[in-house]
C-alpha positions in Angstrom: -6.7 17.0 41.5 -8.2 18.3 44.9 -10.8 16.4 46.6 -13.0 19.4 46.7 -14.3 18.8 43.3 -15.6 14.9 44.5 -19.8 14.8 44.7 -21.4 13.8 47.7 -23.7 12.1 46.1 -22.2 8.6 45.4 -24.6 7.8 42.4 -22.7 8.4 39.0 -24.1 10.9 36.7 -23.1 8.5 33.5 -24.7 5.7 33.9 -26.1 5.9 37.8 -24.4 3.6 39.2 -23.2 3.4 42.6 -19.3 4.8 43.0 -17.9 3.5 45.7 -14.2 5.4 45.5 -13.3 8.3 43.1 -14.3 6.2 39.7 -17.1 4.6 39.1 -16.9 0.8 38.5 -19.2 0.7 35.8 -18.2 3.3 33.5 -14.6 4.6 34.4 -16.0 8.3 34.9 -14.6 9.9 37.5 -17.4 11.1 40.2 -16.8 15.0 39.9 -19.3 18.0 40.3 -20.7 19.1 37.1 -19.4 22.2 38.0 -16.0 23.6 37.4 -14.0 26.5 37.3 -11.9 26.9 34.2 -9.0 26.7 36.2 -10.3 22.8 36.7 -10.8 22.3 33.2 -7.7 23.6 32.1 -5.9 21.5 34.7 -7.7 18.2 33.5 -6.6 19.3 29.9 -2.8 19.5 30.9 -3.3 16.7 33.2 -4.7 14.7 30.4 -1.7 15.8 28.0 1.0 14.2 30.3 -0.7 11.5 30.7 -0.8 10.2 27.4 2.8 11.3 26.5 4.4 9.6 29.0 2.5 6.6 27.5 3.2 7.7 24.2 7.0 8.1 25.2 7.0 4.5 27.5 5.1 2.5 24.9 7.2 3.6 22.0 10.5 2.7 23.9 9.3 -0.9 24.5 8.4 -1.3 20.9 11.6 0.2 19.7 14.4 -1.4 22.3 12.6 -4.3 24.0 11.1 -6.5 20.8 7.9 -8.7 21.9 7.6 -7.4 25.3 4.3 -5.6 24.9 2.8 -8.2 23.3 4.0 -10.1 26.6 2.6 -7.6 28.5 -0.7 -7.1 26.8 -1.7 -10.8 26.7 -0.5 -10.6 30.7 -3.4 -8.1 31.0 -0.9 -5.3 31.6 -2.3 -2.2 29.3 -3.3 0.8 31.5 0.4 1.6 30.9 0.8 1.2 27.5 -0.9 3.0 24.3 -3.9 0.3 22.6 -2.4 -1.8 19.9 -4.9 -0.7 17.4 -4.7 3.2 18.2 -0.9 3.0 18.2 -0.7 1.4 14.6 -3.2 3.3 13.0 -1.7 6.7 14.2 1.6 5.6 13.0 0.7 3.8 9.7 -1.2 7.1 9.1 1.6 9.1 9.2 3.9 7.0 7.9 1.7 6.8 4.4 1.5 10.3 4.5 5.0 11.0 4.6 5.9 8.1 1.7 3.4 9.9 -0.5 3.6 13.7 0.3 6.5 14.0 -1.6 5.6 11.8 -4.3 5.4 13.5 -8.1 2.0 13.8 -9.8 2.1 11.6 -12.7 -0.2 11.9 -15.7 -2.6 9.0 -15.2 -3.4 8.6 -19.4 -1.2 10.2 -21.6 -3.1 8.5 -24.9 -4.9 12.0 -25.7 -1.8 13.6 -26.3 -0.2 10.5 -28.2 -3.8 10.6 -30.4 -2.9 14.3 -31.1 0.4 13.7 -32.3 -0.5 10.4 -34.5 -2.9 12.1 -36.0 -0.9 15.3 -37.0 1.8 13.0 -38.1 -0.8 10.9 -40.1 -2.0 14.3 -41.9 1.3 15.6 -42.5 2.2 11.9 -44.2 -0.9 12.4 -46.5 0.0 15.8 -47.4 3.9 14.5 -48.6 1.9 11.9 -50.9 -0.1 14.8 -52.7 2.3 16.8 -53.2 4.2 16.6 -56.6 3.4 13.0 -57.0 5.6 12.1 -60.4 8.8 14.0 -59.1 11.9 13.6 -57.8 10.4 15.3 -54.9 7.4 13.3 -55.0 9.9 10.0 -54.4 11.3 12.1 -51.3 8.1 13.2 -50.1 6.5 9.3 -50.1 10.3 8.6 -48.2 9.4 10.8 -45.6 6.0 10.0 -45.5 6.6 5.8 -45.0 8.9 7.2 -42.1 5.8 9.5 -40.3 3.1 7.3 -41.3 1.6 6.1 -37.7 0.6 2.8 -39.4 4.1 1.7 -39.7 5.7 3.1 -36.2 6.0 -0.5 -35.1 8.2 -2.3 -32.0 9.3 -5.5 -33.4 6.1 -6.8 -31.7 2.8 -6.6 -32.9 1.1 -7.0 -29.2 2.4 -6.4 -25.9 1.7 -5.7 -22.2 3.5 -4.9 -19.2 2.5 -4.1 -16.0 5.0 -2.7 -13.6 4.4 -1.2 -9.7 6.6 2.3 -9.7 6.1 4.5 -6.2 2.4 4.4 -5.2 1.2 3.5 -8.9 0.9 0.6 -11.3 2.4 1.6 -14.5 1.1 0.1 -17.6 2.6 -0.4 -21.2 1.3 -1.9 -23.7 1.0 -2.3 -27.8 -1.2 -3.1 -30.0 -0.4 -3.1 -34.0 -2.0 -6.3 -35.1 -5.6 -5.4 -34.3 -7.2 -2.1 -35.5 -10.3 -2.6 -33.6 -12.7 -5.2 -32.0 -14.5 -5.9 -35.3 -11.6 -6.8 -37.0 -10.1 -8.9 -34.2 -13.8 -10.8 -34.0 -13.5 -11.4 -37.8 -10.5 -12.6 -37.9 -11.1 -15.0 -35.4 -14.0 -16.6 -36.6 -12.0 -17.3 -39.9 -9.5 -19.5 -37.9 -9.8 -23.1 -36.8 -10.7 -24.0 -32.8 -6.8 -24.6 -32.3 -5.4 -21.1 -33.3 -8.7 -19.2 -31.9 -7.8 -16.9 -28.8 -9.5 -18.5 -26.1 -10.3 -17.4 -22.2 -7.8 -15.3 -20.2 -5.7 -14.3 -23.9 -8.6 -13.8 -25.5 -9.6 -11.5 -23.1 -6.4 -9.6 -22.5 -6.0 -9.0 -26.4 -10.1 -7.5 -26.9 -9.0 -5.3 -23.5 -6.1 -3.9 -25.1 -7.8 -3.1 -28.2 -10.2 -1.4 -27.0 -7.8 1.1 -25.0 -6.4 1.6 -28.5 -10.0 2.3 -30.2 -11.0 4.4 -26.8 -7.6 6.4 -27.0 -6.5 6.8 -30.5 -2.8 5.5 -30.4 -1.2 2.0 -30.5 1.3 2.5 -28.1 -0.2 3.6 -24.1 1.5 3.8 -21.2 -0.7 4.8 -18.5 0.4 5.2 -14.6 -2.1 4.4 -12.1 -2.6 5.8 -8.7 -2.8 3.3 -6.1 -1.4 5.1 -2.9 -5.1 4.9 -1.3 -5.0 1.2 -1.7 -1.9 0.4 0.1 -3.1 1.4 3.4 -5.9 -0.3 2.8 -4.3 -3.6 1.7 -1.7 -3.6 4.6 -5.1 -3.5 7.2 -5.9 -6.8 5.3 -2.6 -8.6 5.7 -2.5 -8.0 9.5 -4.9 -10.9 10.3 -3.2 -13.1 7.6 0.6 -12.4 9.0 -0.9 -13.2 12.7 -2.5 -16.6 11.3 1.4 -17.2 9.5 2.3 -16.8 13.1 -0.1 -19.1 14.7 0.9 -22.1 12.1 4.5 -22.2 13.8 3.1 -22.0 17.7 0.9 -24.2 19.6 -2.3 -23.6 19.7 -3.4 -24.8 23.4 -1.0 -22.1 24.4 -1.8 -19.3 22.3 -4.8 -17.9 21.0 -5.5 -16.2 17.5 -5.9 -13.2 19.3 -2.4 -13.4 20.9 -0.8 -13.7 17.5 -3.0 -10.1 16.0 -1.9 -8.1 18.7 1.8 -9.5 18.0 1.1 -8.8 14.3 0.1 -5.3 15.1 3.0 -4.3 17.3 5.3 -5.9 14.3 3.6 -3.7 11.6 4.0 -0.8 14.0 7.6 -1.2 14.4 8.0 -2.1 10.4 6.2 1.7 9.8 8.5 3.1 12.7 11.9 1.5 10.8 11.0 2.2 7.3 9.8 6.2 8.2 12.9 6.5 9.7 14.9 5.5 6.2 12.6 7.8 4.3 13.4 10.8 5.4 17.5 10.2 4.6 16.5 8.7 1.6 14.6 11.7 0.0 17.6 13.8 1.1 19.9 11.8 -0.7 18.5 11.0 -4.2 19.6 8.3 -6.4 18.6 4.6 -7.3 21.8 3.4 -5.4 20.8 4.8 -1.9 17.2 3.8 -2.8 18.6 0.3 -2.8 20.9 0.4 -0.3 17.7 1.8 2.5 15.6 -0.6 1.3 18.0 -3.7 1.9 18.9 -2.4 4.8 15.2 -1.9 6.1 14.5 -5.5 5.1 16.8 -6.9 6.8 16.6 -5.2 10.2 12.8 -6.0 9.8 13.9 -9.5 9.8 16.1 -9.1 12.8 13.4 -7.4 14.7 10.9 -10.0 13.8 12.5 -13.3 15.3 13.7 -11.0 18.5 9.8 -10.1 18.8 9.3 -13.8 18.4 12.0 -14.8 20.9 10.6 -12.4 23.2 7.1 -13.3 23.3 6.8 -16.9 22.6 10.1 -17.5 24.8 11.4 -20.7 22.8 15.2 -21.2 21.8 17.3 -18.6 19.9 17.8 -21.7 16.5 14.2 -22.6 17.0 13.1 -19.2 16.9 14.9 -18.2 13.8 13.9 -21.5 11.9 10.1 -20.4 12.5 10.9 -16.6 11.6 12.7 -17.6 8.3 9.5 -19.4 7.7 6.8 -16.9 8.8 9.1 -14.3 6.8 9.1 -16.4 3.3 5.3 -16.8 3.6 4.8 -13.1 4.1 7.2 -12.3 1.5 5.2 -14.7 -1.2 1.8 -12.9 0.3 3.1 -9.4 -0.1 4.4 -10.4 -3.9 0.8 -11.9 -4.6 -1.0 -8.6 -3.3 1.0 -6.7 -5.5 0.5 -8.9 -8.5 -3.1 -8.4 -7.6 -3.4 -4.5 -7.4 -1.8 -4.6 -10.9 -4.6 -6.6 -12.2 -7.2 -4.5 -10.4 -5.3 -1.6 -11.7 -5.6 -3.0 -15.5 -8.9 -4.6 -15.3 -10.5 -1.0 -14.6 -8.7 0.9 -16.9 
């Protein structure tokens, strides 16, 4: 940019401070006329553009080929080169989300009206067999086929049952219920039994819950699948500070600092969304539960690799040592990740 376009005037028009050289020291803004041609502007705007591509380009490089060095470098005090932590995973766990779930088929979330419409025109077309010529041959058919439609009788060989499952962005939910017809019956039985067969706390709540999606929807059988694909996101945000304090357990902390650990946690999670994006798209291409399994073992355990070279590279401690505290940071994430899940499929159930 040509010098023509400095002020004189060494006072910045930001925040008025005094700029000694071509930025001011207070602010960052650079101390140019209010002026400008549009050739100017349009020259800042390319200017601009290059800039932050050949960050973009440098910073993703690191991440990819050189695991922990930004970290390194960002706790050094060595940024102006490098995209911010934060920016960097939030732009990429943004598109990363939005990919997993572009493709992703809509799914009926309650399918219990339709299941009510068919019970009940299987119930009427029972009761219509029974009327018809009820001292007949063809009566004794009729109440055959009837004892095969009633809805009374469609039974699994349990009389209450739930399962809760998490499919691709949803919690999918099964569940029975042939013993109870409603809450007023379940309530009357209860009272009839002594304290020690009662239902009592977390059961007894489960079994009302579940009969009262069968009063609210009409059929005993419901399988329902939930959309949670806005609550991942979400939940991953969360785990970020718990993953860097998993971290901090295994390193000393007159050393390191809590904060040093987050921005390693970020630049992990960054790289995770990077590796697992990149088996997405190859694994939409070539459908089947086989490749499915094969990308996702695959990713799992390059995300492993990557994490105790990130560790080796930033913390700088012996290659045994340093695999001994990723195996360890690794199985408490693991339990962590299988605990959040556990709990979005409670959420997901408890507000049905």
């Amino acid at each position: 940019m040509s010098r023509h376009h400095l002020r004189h005037d060494k006072t910045c028009l930001n925040c008025g401070a005094t700029v000694e050289d071509r930025f001011c020291t207070r602010c960052g803004q650079e101390n140019l006329e209010a002026k400008e041609s549009v050739g100017h502007i349009v020259g800042h705007f390319f200017a601009d553009i290059t800039h932050f591509d050949s960050k973009l380009f440098i910073t993703l490089k690191d991440l990819l080929f050189r695991p922990g060095f930004l970290t390194r470098e960002y706790v050094a005090g060595r940024r102006m080169t490098y995209l911010n932590p934060i920016r960097m995973y939030i732009f990429i766990s943004a598109m990363f989300f939005l990919a997993l779930f572009s493709g992703r088929k809509e799914h009926k979330p309650d399918q219990g009206d339709h299941q009510q419409a068919l019970n009940s025109y299987r119930q009427h077309l029972a009761d219509s067999l029974r009327a018809a010529a009820p001292d007949s041959v063809r009566g004794t058919v009729n109440r055959e086929l009837a004892a095969r439609l009633d809805t009374a009788n469609d039974k699994k060989s349990k009389d209450e049952s739930l399962n809760l499952t998490m499919g691709f962005g949803e919690v999918i939910i099964d569940m029975s219920e042939y013993k109870y017809n409603n809450i007023h019956e379940f309530d009357s039985v209860q009272r009839t039994l002594p304290d020690s067969a009662k239902e009592k706390g977390t059961m007894r709540w489960i079994l009302r819950h579940n009969i009262e999606q069968k009063e609210r929807r009409g059929t005993a059988r419901i399988h329902i699948a939930i959309d949670i694909s806005h609550d991942i996101p979400k939940l991953m945000f969360v785990l970020l500070p718990l993953f860097a304090l998993y971290v901090g357990w295994f390193y000393s902390r007159k050393t390191y600092f809590y904060v040093n650990h987050a921005i390693f946690s970020v630049h992990y999670h960054s790289f995770v969304f990077l590796l697992f994006g990149f088996f997405l798209l190859p694994g939409k291409l070539i459908p089947g539960e086989w490749t499915e399994i094969i990308f996702a073992v695959l990713s799992l355990i390059l995300a492993f690799v990557y994490l105790v070279a990130a560790l080796h590279g930033m913390y700088r401690q012996s290659f045994w040592l340093t695999l001994f505290k990723g195996l360890g940071i690794a199985l408490l994430y693991f339990v962590t990740l299988a605990l959040a899940s556990t709990l979005l499929m409670i959420g997901a159930y408890i507000w049905l």
